[in-house]
N, C-alpha and C positions, 0 to 999 in steps of 0.2 A: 865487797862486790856482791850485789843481788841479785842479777841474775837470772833471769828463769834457761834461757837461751842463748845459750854464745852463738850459734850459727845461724840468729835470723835475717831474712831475708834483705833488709835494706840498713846498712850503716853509714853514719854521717860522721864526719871528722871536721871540727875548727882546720883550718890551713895552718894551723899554727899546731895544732897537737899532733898533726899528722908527717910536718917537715920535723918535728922535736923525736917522735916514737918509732917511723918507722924506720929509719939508719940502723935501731939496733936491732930489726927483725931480722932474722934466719930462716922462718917458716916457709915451707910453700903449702900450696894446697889448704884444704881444709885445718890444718894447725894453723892456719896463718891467721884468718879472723881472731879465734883466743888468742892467740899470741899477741897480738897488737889489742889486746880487751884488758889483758893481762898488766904488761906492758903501760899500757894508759894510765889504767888505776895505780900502780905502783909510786906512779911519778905525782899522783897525787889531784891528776883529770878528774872529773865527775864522769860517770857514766848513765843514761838513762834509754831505760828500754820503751818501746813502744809496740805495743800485743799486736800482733798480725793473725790471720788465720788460713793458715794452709789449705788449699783445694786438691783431692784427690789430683796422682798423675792422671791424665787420660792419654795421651801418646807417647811412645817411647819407653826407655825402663832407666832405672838408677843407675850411675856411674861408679856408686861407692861400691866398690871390692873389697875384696881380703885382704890389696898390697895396700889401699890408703885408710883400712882399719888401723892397720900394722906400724905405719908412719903416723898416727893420731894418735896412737898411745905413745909411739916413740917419742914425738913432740908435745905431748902432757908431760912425761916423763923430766924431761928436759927442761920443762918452766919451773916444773917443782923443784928441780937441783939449783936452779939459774939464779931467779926472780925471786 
């Protein structure tokens, strides 16, 4: 898997890779995207990424905190034991 970004912006799934993959998801949150990236490629899916370019926030601030840093590594942790 190559990669540059597991958590970009727009993902598309066949109907068929997505009723096959996600049954054995456990992730929520932001583990859950790699999880099911993960997941895909193991079972033998192709993956292809398509570059986007993020624009500065201008309103509002980040969601991501310390408890879903904490559950992100937990959920890495756990695909590496798993997968």
């Amino acid at each position: 898997m190559s990669l540059h970004r597991h958590s970009f912006g727009l993902v598309l799934y066949r109907k068929s890779v997505l009723e096959d993959v996600i049954g054995s998801c456990v992730s929520k949150g932001y583990v859950f995207q790699m999880e099911m990236i993960v997941r895909a490629t193991r079972k033998g899916y192709n993956i292809a990424e398509v570059p986007i370019t993020f624009v500065d926030r201008v309103y509002g601030s980040s969601k991501l905190g310390g408890s879903e840093i904490v559950e992100y590594l937990k959920g890495l942790i756990y695909l590496l034991l798993t997968t």
